[in-house]
TILO-293482 format. One line per 5 residues: number of its first residue (from 1); their letters; for each residue y, x, z of C-alpha. Coordinates in steps of 0.1 Angstrom, whole numbers, always signed. Last residue first. Layout:
% residues N
NUM	a	Y/X/Z | ... .
***
This chain:
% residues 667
667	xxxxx	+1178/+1560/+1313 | +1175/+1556/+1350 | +1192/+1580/+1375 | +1169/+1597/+1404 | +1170/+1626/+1381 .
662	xxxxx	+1206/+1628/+1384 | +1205/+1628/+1421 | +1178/+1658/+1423 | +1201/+1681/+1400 | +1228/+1679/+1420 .
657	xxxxx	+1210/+1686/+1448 | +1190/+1718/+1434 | +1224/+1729/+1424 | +1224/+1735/+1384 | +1210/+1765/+1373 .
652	xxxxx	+1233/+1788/+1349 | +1239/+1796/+1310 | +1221/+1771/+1292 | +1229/+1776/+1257 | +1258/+1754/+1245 .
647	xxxxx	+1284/+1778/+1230 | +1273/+1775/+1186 | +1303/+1781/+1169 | +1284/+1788/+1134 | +1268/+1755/+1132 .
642	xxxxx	+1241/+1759/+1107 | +1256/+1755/+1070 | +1243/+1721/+1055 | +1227/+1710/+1023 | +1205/+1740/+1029 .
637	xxxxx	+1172/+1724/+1025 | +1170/+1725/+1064 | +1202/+1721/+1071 | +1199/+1688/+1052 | +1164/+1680/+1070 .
632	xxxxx	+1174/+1688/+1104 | +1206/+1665/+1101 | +1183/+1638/+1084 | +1158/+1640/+1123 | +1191/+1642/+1140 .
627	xxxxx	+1211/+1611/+1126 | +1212/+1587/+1153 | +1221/+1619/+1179 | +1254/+1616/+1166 | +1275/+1639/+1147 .
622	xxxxx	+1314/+1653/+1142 | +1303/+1688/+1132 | +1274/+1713/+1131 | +1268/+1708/+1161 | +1242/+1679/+1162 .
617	xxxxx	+1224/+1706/+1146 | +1215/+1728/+1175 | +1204/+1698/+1200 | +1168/+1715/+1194 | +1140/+1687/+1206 .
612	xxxxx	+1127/+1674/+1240 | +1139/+1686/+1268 | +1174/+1685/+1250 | +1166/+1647/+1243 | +1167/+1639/+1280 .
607	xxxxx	+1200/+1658/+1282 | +1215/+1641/+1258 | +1205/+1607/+1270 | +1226/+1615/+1300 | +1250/+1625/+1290 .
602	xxxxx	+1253/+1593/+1273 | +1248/+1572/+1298 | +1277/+1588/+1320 | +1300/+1590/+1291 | +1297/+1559/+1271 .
597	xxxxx	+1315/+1537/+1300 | +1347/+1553/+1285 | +1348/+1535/+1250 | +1356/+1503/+1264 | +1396/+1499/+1257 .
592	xxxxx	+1409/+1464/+1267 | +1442/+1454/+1255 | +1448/+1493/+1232 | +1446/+1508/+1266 | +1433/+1489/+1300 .
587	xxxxx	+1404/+1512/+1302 | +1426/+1543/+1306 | +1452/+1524/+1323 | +1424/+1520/+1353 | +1410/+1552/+1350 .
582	xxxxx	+1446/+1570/+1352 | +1457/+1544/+1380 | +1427/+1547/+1399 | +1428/+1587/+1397 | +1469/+1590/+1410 .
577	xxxxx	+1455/+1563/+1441 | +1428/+1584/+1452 | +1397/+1566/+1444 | +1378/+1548/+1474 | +1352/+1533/+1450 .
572	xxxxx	+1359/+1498/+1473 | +1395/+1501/+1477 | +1407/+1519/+1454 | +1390/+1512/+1425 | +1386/+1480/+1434 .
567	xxxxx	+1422/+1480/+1437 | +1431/+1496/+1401 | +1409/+1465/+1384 | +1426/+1438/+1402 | +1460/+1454/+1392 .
562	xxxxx	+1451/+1458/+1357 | +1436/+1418/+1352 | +1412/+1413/+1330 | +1387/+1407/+1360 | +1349/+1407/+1342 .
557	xxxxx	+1354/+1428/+1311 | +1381/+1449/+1330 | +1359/+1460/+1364 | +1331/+1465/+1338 | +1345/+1490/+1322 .
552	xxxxx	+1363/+1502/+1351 | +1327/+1503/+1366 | +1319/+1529/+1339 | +1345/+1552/+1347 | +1338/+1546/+1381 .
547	xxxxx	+1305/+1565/+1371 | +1324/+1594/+1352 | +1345/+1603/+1382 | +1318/+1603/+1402 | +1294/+1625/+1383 .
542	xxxxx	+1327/+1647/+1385 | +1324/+1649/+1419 | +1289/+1654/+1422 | +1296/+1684/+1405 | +1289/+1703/+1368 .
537	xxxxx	+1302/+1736/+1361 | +1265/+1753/+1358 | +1273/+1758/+1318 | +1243/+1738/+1313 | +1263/+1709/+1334 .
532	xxxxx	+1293/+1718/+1317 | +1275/+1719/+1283 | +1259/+1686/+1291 | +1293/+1666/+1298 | +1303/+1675/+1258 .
527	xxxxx	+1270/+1665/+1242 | +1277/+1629/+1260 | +1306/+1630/+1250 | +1296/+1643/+1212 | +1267/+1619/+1213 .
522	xxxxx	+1286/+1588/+1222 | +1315/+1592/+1199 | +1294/+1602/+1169 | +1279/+1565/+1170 | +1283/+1563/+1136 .
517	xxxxx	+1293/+1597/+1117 | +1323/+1615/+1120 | +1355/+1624/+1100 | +1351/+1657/+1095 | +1311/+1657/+1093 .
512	xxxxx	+1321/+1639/+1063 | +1340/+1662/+1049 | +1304/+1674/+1029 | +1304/+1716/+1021 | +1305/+1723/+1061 .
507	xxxxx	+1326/+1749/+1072 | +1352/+1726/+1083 | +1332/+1708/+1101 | +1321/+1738/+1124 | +1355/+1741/+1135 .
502	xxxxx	+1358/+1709/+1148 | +1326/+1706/+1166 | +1328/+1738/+1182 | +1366/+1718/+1191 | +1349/+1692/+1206 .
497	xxxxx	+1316/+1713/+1222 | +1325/+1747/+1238 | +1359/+1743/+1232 | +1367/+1704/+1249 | +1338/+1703/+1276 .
492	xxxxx	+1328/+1743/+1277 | +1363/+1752/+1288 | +1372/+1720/+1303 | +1343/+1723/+1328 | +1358/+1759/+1335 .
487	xxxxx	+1395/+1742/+1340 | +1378/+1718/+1367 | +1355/+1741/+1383 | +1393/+1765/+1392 | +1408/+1731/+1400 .
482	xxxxx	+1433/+1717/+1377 | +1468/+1702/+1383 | +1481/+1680/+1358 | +1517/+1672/+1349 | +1514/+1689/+1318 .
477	xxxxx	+1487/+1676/+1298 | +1466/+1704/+1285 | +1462/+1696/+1242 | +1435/+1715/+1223 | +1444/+1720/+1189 .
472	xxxxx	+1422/+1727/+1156 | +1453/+1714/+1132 | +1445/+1689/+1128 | +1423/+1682/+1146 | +1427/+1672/+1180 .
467	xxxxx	+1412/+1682/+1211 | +1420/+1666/+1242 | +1429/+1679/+1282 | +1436/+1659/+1313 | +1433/+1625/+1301 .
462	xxxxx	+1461/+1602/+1295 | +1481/+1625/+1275 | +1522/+1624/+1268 | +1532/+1655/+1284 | +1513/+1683/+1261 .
457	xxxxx	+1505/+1717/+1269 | +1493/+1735/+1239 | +1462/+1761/+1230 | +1456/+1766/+1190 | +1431/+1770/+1171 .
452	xxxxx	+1412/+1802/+1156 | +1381/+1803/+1175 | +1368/+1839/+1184 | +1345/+1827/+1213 | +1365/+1851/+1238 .
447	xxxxx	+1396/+1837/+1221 | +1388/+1806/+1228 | +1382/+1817/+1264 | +1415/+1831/+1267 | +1431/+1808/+1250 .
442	xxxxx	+1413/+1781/+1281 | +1430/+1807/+1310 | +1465/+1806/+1299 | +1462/+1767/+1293 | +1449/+1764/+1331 .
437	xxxxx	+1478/+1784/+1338 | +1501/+1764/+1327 | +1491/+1730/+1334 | +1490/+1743/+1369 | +1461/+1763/+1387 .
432	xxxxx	+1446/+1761/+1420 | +1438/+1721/+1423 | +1408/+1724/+1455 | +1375/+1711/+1442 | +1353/+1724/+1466 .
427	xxxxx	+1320/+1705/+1469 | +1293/+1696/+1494 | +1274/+1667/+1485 | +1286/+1632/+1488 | +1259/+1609/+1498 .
422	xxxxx	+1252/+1584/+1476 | +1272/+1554/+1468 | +1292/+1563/+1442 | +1263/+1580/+1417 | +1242/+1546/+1429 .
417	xxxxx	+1269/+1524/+1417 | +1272/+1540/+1385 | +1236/+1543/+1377 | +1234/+1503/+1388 | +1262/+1499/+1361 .
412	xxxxx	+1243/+1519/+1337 | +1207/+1499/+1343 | +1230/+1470/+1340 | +1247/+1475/+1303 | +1281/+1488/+1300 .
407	xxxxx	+1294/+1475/+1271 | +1294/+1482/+1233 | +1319/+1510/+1217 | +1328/+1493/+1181 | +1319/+1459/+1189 .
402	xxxxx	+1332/+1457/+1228 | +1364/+1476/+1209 | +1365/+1447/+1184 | +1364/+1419/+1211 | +1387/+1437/+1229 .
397	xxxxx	+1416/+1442/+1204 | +1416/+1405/+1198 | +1441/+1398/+1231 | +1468/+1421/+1210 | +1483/+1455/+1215 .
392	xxxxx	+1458/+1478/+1192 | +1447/+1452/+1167 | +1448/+1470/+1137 | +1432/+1499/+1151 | +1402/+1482/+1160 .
387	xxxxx	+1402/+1464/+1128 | +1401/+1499/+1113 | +1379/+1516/+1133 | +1352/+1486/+1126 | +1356/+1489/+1088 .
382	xxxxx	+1350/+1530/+1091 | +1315/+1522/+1108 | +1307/+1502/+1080 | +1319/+1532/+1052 | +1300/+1554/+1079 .
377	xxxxx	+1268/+1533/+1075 | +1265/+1532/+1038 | +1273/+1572/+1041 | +1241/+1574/+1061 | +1225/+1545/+1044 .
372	xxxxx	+1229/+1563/+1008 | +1221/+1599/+1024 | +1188/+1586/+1035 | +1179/+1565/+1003 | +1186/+1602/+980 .
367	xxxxx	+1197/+1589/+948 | +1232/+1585/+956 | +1252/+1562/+930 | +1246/+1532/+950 | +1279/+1547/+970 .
362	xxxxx	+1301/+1541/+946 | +1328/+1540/+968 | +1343/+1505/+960 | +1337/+1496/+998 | +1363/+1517/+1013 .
357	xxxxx	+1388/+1510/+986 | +1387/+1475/+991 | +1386/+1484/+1030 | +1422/+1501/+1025 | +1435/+1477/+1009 .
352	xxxxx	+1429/+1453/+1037 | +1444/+1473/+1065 | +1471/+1487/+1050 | +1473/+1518/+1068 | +1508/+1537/+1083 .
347	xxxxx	+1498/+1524/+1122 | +1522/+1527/+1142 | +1525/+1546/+1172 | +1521/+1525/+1202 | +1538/+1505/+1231 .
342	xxxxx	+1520/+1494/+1266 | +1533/+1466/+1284 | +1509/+1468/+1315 | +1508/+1436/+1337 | +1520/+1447/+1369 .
337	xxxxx	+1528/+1420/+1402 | +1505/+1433/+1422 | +1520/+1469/+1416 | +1554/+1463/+1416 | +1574/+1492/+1420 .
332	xxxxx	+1547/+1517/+1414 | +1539/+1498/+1381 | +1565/+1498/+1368 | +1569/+1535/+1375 | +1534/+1542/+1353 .
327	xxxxx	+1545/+1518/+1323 | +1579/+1547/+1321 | +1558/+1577/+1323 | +1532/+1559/+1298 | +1553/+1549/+1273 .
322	xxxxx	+1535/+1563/+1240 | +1506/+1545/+1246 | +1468/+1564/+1236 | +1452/+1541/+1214 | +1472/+1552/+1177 .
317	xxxxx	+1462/+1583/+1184 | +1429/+1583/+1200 | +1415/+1563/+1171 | +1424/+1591/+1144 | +1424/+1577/+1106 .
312	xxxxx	+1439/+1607/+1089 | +1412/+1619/+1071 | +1400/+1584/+1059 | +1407/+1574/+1019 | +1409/+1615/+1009 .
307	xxxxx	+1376/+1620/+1031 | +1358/+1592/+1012 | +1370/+1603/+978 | +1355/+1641/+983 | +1322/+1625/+1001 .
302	xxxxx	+1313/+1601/+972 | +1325/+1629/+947 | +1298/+1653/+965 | +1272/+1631/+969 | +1270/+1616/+935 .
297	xxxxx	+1270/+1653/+929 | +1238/+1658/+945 | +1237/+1687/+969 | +1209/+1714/+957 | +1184/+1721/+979 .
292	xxxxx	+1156/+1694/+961 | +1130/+1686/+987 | +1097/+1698/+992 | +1109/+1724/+1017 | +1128/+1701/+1039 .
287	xxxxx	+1089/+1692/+1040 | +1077/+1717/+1057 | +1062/+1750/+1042 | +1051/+1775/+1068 | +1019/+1780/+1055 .
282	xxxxx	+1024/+1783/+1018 | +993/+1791/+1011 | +990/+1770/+979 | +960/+1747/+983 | +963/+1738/+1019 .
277	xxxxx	+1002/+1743/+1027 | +1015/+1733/+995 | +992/+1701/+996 | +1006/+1696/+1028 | +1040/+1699/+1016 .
272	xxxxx	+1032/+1678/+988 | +1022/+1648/+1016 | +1050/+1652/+1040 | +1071/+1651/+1006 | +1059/+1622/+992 .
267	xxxxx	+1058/+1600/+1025 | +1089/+1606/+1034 | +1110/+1600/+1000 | +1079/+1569/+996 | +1098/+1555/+1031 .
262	xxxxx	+1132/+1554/+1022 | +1128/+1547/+993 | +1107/+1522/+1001 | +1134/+1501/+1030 | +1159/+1505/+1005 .
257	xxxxx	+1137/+1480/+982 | +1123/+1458/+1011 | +1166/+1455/+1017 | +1172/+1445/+981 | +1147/+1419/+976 .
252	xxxxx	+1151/+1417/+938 | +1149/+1388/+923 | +1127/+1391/+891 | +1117/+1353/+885 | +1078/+1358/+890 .
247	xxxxx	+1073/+1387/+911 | +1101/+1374/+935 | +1109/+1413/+944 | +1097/+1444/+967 | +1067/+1423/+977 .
242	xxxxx	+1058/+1439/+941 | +1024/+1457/+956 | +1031/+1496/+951 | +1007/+1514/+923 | +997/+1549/+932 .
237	xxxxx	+979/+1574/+902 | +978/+1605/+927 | +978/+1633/+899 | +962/+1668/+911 | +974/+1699/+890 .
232	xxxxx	+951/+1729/+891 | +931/+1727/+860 | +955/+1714/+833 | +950/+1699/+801 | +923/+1675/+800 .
227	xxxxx	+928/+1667/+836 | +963/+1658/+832 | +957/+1638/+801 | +931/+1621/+820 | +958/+1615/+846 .
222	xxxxx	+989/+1602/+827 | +961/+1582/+805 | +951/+1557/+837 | +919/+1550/+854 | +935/+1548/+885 .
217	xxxxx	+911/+1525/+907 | +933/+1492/+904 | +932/+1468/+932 | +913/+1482/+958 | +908/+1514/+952 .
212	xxxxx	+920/+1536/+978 | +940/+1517/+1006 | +969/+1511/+1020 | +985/+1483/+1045 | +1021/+1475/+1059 .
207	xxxxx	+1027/+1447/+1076 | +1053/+1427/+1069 | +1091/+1412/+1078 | +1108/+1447/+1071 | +1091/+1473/+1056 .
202	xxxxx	+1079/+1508/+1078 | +1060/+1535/+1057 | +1031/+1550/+1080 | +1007/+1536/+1057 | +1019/+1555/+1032 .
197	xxxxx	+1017/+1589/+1053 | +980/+1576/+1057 | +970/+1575/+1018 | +988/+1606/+1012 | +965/+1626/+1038 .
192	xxxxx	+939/+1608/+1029 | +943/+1615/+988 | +955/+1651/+1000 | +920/+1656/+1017 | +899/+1647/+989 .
187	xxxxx	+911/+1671/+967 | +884/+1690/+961 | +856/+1670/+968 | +876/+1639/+959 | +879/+1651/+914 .
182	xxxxx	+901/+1621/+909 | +898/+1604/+881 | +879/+1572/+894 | +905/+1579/+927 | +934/+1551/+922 .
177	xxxxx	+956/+1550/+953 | +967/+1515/+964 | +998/+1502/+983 | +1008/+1472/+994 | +978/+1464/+999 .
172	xxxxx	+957/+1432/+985 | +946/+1400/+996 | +918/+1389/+976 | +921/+1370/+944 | +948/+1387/+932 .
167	xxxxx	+971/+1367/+907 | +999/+1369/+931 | +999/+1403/+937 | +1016/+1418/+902 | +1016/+1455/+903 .
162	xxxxx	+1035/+1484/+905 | +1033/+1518/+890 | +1041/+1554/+907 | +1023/+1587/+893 | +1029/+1611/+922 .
157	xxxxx	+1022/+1645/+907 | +1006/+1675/+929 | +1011/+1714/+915 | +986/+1743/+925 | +998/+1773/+913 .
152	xxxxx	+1035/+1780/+919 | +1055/+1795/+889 | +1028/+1792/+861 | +1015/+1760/+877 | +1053/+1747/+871 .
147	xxxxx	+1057/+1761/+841 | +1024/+1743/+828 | +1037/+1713/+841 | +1069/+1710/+826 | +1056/+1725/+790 .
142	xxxxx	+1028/+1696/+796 | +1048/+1668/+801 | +1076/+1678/+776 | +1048/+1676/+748 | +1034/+1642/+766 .
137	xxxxx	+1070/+1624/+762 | +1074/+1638/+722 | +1037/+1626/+718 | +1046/+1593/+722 | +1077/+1588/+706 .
132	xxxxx	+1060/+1602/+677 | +1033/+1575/+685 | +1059/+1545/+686 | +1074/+1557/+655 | +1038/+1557/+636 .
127	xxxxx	+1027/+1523/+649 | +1060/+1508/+631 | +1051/+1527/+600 | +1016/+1517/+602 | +1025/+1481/+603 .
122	xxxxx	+1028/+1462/+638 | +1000/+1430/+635 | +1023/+1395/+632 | +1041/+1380/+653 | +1037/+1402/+682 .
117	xxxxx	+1029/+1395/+724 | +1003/+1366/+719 | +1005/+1356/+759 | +965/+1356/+772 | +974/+1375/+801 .
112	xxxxx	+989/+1398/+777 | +983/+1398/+742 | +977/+1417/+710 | +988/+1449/+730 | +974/+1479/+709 .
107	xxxxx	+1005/+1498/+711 | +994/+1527/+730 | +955/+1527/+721 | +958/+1556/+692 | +982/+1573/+717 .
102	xxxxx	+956/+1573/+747 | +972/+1548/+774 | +994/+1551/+801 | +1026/+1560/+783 | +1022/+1524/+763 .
97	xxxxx	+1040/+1518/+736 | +1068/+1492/+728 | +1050/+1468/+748 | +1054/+1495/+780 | +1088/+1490/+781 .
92	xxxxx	+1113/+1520/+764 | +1130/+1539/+797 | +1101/+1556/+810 | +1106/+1580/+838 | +1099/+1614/+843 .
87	xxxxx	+1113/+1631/+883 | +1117/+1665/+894 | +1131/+1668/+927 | +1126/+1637/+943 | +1151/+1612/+962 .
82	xxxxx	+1150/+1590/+925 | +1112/+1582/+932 | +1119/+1543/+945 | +1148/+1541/+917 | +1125/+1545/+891 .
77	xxxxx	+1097/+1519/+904 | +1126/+1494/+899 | +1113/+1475/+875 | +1070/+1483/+866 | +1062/+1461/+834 .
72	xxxxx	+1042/+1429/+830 | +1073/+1406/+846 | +1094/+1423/+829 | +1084/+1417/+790 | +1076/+1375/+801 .
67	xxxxx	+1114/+1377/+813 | +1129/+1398/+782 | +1110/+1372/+758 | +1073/+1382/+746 | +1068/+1367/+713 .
62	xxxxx	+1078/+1398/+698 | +1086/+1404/+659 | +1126/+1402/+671 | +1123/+1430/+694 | +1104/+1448/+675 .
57	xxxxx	+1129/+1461/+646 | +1153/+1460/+675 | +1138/+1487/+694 | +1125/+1477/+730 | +1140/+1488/+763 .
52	xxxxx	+1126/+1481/+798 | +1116/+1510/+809 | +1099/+1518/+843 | +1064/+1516/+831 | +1063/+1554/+831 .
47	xxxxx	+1081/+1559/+868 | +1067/+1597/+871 | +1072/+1621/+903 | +1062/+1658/+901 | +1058/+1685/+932 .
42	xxxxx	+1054/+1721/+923 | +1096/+1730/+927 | +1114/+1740/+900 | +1146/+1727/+910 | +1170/+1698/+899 .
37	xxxxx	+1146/+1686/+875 | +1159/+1653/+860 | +1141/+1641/+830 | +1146/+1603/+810 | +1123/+1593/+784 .
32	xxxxx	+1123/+1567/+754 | +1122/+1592/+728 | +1145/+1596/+698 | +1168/+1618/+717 | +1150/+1626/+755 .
27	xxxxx	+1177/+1617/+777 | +1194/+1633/+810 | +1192/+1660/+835 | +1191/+1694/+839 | +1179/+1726/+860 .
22	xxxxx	+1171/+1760/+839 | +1137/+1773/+844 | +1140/+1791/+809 | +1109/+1778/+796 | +1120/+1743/+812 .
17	xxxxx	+1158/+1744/+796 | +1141/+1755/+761 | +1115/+1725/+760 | +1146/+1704/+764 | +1164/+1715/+741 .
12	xxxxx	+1136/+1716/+714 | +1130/+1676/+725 | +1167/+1671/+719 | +1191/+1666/+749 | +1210/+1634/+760 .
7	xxxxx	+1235/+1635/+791 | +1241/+1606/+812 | +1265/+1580/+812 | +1248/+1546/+803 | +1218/+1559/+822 .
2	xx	+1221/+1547/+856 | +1188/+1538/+872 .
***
């Protein structure tokens, strides 16, 4: 924990916030303690062995150096409760006194592990600093807790600890709940329920096991003291194994670490929400609802300087050619003979400075581990866009877009092929409209939806419509033509989800959802293609469209050669020759462009998960279906505004056909 910078109150201070239920952080003065309480909420997390501090007047009387000190006391055990809403930690080590032991018995270490600890016996006056210092921690204890039970009633408190495995002469848990205090008739249940949420936590290259007294059976002072004080506060003393570190040199495993944050944020509020729901009547409590609903600043300025680095970094743009009128009548004099020579916008980025500045976001900052690997992910997922972009026009290009975008794998080629191959159902997809038209009748649908962008044709796209943002545009090309199904799968396609998406980014308090998250590509296509097929817009046709799509893909990876590609196409897909040359430059963008065999297979998926679970929050802005279960949660605790352009509700039956050959596809 980061305490260099944070505030410092007196104990009167303090006692005042808590009496007035104000939130705060920062520093007991005089006492080793540090308090956050960002809301008032009945659940408690303490980190007393945390500290690692020692007054100098001791520090040179103990034979203890700083290694021999840490290896006795808890590291890190602060950082594994940091996602929680109120959380005490020690910051003085346990030698100085001992927050887990009656205040006449908190400095009475003569040795540990048979180590002399002091020089010589600590004098009175010595003893008597270390007591003030503990009582000051135990006086804001109880005037925290007896607000809390004063505000909710029942009120549950994770005392963490860790412990030295090594020395064990049995194999021992990873985790262990102590119960000797513990009055298990009455709250039995939470012990279990606690007990099997912890099993439940996932670490990388172990097993994970917990049990209830079978290291250490919790015979603790945070809990006596409890039980002297208070009637209807439960303390789970809970001491995690140190497989998070090299118990005996202090190196810190850093991804068992993220991986128990991660997990103890879970597992501590599935478990107080329970206890909410059993002891408190809080019946509809979740545990969203266990969970602090105030952003976290760290949050906030991560988010502000991350949007200011990346706002303007748009793939599509610097993708698309510029040349594509003059690329498309070389080709059409020569079309065996074509090898594309594609030009481009350039790119105003510095490349390397802008991944320095990418990964100096303070990002370690965040307390909560889900929002730390979310925006750890995007700053990653950033890195590939850039060398992606950076290589637009050269033979590397490929290698980073098959990084960025992935291939087409075989169950979505043989998807493909079977799309093609069946029998084609009865369709009319007659071009009615121009690029005209089709743009008077998409402004009227946005404004039938009441979104404030714009409608524009545009002569220089390689699709048929696209969405950018900013502004909120949507871009017809203009030498198009559009069937009457084709400009109502637009509709619900680029408004109903891309620009939805847009706009309800902007009414999000994090940018991020601005800019995307990992994978967003995927699950906003794919989101995209299942509102025309909710819409009842979706034909075999354009199942087609999106399967050869996918064999361009894989026409490229294998042939790398355009014209080779554009024949098969032709000639075995039987694409008209104006769609082979669209798919075929559309995949040959950029030196090898992969993104578009994401569409079919991610449909999809989307519509798998729909039968499944509420796709509601993946509009809320640029998402992907990776995140869902931390989307629910932030909109949830109100970290996140539910989408307000919300167009995806099912509004027809697809043709019994249609509907038969994609559930013959494999997922």
């Amino acid at each position: 924990m980061h305490t260099s910078n944070t505030n410092a109150y007196s104990l009167q201070e303090m006692l005042g916030f808590i009496k007035q239920g104000l939130p705060f952080n920062g520093e007991l003065i005089g006492a080793g303690c540090y308090i956050k309480i960002d809301e008032y909420l009945p659940v408690v997390c303490t980190a007393i062995h945390a500290g690692h501090r020692l007054r100098p007047e001791l520090h040179k009387q103990c034979l203890l150096n700083p290694d021999e000190r840490f290896f006795e006391e808890d590291p890190f055990t602060e950082q594994m409760i940091a996602s929680q809403p109120i959380t005490l930690i020690g910051l003085d080590s346990r030698f100085e006194y001992d927050l887990n032991r009656p205040m006449a018995l908190s400095t009475y270490y003569k040795s540990a592990w048979s180590r002399q600890v002091w020089q010589k016996a600590l004098s009175a006056h010595q003893r008597q600093e270390s007591h003030r210092k503990h009582a000051a921690f135990y006086t804001l204890y109880q005037a925290l807790i007896g607000r809390l039970e004063a505000l909710h009633g029942m009120v549950v408190v994770f005392d963490l600890h860790s412990y030295n495995y090594k020395r064990q002469k049995t194999d021992a848990p990873v985790f262990n709940i102590g119960t000797a205090q513990i009055d298990m008739e009455r709250w039995g249940p939470v012990v279990k329920r606690f007990c099997t949420e912890l099993e439940q936590i996932t670490l990388p290259n172990m097993t994970t096991s917990a049990a209830i007294n079978a290291v250490f059976e919790g015979r603790g002072y945070l809990i006596s003291h409890t039980n002297a004080h208070f009637d209807r506060t439960l303390v789970l003393p809970t001491e995690v194994k140190k497989v998070f570190m090299e118990e005996e040199s202090g190196t810190l495993f850093p991804l068992v670490l993220e991986a128990l944050q991660t997990g103890l944020k879970q597992a501590f509020s599935q478990t107080s929400a329970y206890f909410q729901r059993r002891f408190n009547r809080q019946h509809r409590i979740g545990k969203a609802d266990m969970l602090s609903s105030s952003i976290e600043p760290a949050v906030l300025h991560v988010d502000k300087a991350l949007y200011k680095l990346a706002q303007k970094l748009e793939t599509l743009k610097y993708v698309n050619p510029t040349n594509l009128s003059a690329e498309k009548k070389r080709f059409e004099s020569a079309p065996s003979r074509y090898q594309p020579d594609y030009r481009y916008r350039q790119l105003p980025l510095h490349a390397n400075e802008f991944k320095s500045q990418l990964y100096r976001l303070p990002i370690e900052e965040i307390a909560d581990p889900d929002m730390r690997q979310l925006y750890s992910d995007t700053l990653n997922s950033l890195s590939e866009q850039v060398d992606l972009l950076t290589h637009v026009g050269q033979e590397s290009f490929l290698y980073h877009s098959l990084r960025h975008y992935g291939r087409p794998d075989s169950n979505a080629i043989n998807n493909a092929q079977f799309l093609l191959y069946a029998k084609a159902l009865a369709e009319d997809e007659i071009e009615q409209y121009n690029a005209q038209q089709a743009k008077q009748l998409m402004q009227q649908a946005a404004e039938q939806w009441h979104m404030p962008c714009k409608v524009t044709v545009s002569t220089s796209l390689a699709a048929k419509a696209m969405v950018t943002s900013q502004p909120p545009t949507l871009l017809i090309n203009g030498k198009a033509g559009f069937s009457h199904a084709e400009v109502q799968r637009l509709i619900h396609h680029e408004l109903g989800v891309h620009m939805a998406t847009t706009l309800n980014a902007r009414k999000q308090p994090l940018n991020l959802f601005r800019l995307g998250l990992p994978g967003a590509a995927a699950t906003q296509e794919g989101l995209a293609i299942l509102a025309e097929y909710n819409a009842g817009w979706m034909s075999h046709q354009r199942l087609k469209l999106l399967a050869t799509r996918v064999l361009a893909v894989h026409s490229m990876l294998k042939e790398h050669h355009f014209y080779q590609t554009y024949q098969y196409l032709r000639e075995e897909l039987a694409l008209h020759q104006e769609n082979a040359w669209t798919t075929t430059m559309r995949v040959y963008r950029g030196g090898g462009f992969t993104k578009d065999h994401l569409y079919l297979s991610s449909f999809l998926h989307m519509r798998q998960l729909e039968q499944q679970r509420s796709l509601n929050n993946l509009l809320l802005g640029k998402c992907s279906h990776r995140y869902l279960d931390l989307l629910d949660e932030l909109v949830a605790r109100g970290w996140l505004a539910k989408p307000p352009h919300l167009l995806m509700d099912k509004r027809a039956e697809a043709e019994p056909h249609l509907t038969c050959l994609i559930d013959s596809l494999k997922i």
